[in-house]
C-alpha positions in Angstrom: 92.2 27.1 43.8 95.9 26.3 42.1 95.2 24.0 39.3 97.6 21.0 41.0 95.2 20.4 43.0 92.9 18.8 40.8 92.5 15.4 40.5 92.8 14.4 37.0 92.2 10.8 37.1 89.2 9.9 35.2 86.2 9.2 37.2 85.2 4.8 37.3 82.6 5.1 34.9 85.3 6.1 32.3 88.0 3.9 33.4 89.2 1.1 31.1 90.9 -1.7 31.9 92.1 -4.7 29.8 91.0 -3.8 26.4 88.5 -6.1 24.7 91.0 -8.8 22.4 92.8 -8.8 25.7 89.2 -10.2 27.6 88.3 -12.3 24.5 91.4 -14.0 24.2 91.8 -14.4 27.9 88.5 -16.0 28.4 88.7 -18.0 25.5 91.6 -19.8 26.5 89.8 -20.3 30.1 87.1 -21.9 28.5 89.5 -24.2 26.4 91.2 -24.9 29.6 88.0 -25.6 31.5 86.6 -28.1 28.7 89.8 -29.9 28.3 90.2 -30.3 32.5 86.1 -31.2 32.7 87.0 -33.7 29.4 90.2 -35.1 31.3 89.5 -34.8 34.8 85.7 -34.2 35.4 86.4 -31.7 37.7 82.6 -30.1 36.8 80.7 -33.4 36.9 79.7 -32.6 41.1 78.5 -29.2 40.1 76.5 -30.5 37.4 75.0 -33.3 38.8 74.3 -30.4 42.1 73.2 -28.3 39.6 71.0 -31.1 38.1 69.3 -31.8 41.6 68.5 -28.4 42.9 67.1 -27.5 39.2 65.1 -31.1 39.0 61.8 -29.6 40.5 61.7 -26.7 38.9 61.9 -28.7 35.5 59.3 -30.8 36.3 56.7 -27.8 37.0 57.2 -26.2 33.7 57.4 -29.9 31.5 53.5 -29.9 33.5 51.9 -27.7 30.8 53.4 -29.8 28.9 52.9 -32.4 29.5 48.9 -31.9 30.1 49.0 -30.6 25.8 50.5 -33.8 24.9 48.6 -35.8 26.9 45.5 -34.2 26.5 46.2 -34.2 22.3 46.8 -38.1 22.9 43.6 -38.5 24.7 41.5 -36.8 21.7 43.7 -39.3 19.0 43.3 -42.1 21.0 39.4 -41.2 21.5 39.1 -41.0 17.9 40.7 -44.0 16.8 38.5 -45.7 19.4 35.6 -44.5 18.2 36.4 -45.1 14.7 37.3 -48.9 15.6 33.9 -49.2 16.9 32.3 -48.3 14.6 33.9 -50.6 11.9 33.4 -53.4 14.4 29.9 -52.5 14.5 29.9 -52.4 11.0 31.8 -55.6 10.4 29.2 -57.4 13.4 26.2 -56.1 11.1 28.0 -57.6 8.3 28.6 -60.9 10.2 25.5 -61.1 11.6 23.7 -60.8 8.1 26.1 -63.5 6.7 25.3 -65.8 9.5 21.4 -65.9 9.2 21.8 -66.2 5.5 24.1 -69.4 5.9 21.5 -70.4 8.8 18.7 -70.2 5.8 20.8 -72.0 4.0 21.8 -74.7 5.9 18.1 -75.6 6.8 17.4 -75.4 3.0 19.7 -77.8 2.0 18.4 -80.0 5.5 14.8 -80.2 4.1 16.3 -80.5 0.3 18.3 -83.7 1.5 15.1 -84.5 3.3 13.4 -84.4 0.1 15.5 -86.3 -1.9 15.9 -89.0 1.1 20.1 -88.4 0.9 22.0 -89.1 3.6 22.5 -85.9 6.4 25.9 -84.1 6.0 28.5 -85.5 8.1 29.0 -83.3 11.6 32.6 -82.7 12.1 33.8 -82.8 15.9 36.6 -80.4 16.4 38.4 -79.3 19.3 41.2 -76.9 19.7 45.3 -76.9 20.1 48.2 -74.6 20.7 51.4 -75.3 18.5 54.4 -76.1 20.7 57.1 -76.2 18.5 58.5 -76.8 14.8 59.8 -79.4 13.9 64.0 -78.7 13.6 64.3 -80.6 10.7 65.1 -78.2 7.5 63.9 -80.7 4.3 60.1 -81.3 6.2 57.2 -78.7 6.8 55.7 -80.1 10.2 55.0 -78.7 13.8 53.9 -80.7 17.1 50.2 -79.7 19.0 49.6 -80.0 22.9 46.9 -82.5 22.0 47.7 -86.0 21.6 46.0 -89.6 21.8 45.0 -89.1 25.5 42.5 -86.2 24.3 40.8 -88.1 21.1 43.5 -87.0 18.6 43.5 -89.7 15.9 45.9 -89.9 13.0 44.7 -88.3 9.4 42.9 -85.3 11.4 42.6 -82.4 9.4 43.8 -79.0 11.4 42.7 -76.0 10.3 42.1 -72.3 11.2 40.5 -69.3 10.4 41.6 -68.8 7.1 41.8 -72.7 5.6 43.6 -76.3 5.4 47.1 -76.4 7.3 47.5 -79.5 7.2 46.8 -83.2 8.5 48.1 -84.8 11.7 50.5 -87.8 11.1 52.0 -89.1 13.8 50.0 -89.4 17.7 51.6 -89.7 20.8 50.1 -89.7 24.2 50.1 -85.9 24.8 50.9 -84.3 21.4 50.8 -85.4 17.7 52.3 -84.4 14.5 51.2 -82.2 11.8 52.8 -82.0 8.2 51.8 -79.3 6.5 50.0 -79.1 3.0 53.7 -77.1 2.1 55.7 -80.2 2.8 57.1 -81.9 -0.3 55.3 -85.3 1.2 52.1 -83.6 1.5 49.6 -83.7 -0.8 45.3 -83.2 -1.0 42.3 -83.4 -3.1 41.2 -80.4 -4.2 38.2 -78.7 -5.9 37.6 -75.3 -8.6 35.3 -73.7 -7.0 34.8 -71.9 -9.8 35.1 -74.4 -12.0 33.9 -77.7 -10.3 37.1 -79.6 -11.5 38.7 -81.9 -9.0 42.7 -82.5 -9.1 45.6 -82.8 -6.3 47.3 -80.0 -5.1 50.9 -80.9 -4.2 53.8 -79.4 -1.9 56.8 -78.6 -3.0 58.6 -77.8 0.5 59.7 -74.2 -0.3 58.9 -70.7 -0.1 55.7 -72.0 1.4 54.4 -72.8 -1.8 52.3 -75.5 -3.1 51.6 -76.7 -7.1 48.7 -78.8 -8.9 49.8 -81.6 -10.9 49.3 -84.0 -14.1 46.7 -80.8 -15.1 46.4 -80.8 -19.1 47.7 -77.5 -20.7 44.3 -76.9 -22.1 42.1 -76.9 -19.0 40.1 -74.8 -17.4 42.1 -72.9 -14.7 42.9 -69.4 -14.3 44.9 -67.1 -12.0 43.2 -66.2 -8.8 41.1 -69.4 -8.6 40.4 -71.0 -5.3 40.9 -74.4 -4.7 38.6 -75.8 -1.2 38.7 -79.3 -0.4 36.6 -81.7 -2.2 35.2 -84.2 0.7 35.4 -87.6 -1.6 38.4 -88.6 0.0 37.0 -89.6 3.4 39.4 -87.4 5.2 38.5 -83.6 4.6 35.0 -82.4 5.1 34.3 -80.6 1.7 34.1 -76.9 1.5 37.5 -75.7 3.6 39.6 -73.1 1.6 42.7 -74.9 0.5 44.7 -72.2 -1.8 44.5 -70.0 -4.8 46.0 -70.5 -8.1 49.0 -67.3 -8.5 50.4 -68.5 -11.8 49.5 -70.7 -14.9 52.4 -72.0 -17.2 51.2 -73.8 -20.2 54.1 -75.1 -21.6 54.5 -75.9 -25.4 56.7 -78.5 -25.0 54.5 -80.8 -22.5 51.1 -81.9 -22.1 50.7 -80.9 -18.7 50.3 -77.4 -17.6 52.4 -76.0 -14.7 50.5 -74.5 -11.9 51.6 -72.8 -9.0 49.4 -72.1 -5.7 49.6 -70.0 -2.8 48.2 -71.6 0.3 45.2 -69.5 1.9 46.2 -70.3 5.5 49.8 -69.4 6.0 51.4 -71.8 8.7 54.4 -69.6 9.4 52.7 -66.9 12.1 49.8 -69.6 13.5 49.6 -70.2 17.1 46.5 -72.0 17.6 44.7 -74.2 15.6 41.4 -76.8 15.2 41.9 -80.0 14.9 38.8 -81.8 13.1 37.8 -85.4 13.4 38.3 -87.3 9.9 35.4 -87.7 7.6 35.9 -91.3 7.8 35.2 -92.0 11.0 31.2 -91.1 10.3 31.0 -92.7 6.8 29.8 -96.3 6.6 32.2 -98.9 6.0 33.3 -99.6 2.1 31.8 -102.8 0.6 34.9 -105.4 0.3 36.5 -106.4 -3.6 36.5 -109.4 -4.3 39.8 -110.2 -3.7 39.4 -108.9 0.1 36.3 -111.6 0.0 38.0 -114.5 -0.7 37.7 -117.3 -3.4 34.6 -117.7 -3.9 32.6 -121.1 -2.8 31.1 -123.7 -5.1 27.3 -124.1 -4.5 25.5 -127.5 -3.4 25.2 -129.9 -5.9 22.0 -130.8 -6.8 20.0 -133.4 -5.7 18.8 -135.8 -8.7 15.1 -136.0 -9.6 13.5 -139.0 -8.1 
């Protein structure tokens, strides 16, 4: 066979075509081109959102596994925090429950002790709850307004109260609600008691920061950071007992006789929502004897009769 006859070409496997820059520079400028039109023009948005659609199930089978881990990991957390929680709240119920039957014991010991002495029974306080409707907008006063009001037995100089102590005492009654001011308000102020001490004095508010102060305290008595201050009962308005605040600094000044004294009120009135309203001690307590000058002048006596 002459040799012209052969084909020479080389066979496809061999055969080359653009050389590799060529491709890469070729394709990189398609992609530029097809991320600036998509950028400009959106011309890919209907084949992604097609793209989206078609591939939607097949996402949502494999995100089951998942899904099911997560889930099932959740499930064991959860579990275990509820379990956890119940058994502090079993705990805490134990606690509550041993607390309670001691201050059961207690209360009938001090009932036959009164007894015993022939003193008068402890005041029982009627109470009855109320939901805070709304602050009151003005800025120099610490008061809010309850839904309760003359029409349910609300009566002027009520203490209101909640779980955590004194907020303060209602002021003003209206039909349907009333007004509070706040132990915090600069206007407010209360009779208070040491309880570690036994000392009565007046705690006072100042109107800011939520802060309150004891007053006309001499610099050398007894009181000490971290003291807690419950009402007194002698004023005929707060039954005794109720936490009012804790004493968070002591300042005995060199320069004056009184000491200052800052407090911290145990029930904070900025994050309450419901409240108790109690009836005022007063309203049980027997009537004070008259002064004299309430009495009147006083009236001669019958002359006597002379002596036959």
């Amino acid at each position: 066979m002459p040799l012209g006859t052969f084909d020479r070409t080389p066979p496809p496997f061999f055969r080359q075509g653009l050389s590799a820059l060529t491709k890469l520079v070729l394709y990189s400028a398609l992609a530029i081109f097809l991320m600036a039109a998509d950028n400009r023009f959106t011309l890919t948005q209907p084949v992604r959102a097609t793209a989206a659609t078609a591939l939607l199930p097949v996402v949502r089978v494999l995100a089951v596994p998942v899904q099911i881990w997560d889930g099932g990991a959740d499930y064991l957390r959860g579990l275990k925090a509820a379990l956890d929680n119940e058994n502090a709240m079993r705990a805490k119920l134990a606690l509550q429950a041993e607390k309670s039957s001691r201050v059961a014991q207690l209360a009938a010991e001090n009932t036959r002790l009164r007894a015993l002495l022939e003193l008068r029974p402890t005041v029982q306080v009627k109470t009855q709850t109320a939901e805070v409707l709304y602050e009151a907008p003005d800025p120099a006063s610490r008061k809010f307004f309850l839904d309760r009001g003359a029409s349910h037995g609300i009566l002027p100089g009520s203490p209101v109260i909640n779980d955590a102590g004194v907020l303060g005492q209602v002021t003003r009654v209206y039909p349907l609600s009333s007004e509070v001011t706040l132990l915090v308000d600069n206007e407010a102020a209360i009779p208070v008691l040491n309880a570690r001490t036994e000392h009565r004095s007046a705690a006072f508010g100042i109107g800011k920061d939520g802060a309150m102060e004891l007053r006309f305290m001499a610099g050398n008595d007894d009181v000490q950071v971290g003291d807690l201050l419950v009402t007194s009962g002698v004023d005929g308005v707060y039954p005794p007992g109720l936490q009012v605040a804790k004493v968070t600094q002591v300042d005995r000044r060199a320069d004056s006789a009184f000491a200052h004294i800052a407090l911290a009120p145990t029930a904070r009135p900025d994050a309450v929502r419901h409240v108790l309203v109690l009836e005022p001690v007063g309203v049980q307590l027997p009537p004070r004897p008259e002064t004299p000058s309430e009495q009147g002048p006083p009236t001669r006596g019958k002359k006597r009769e002379p002596r036959r």
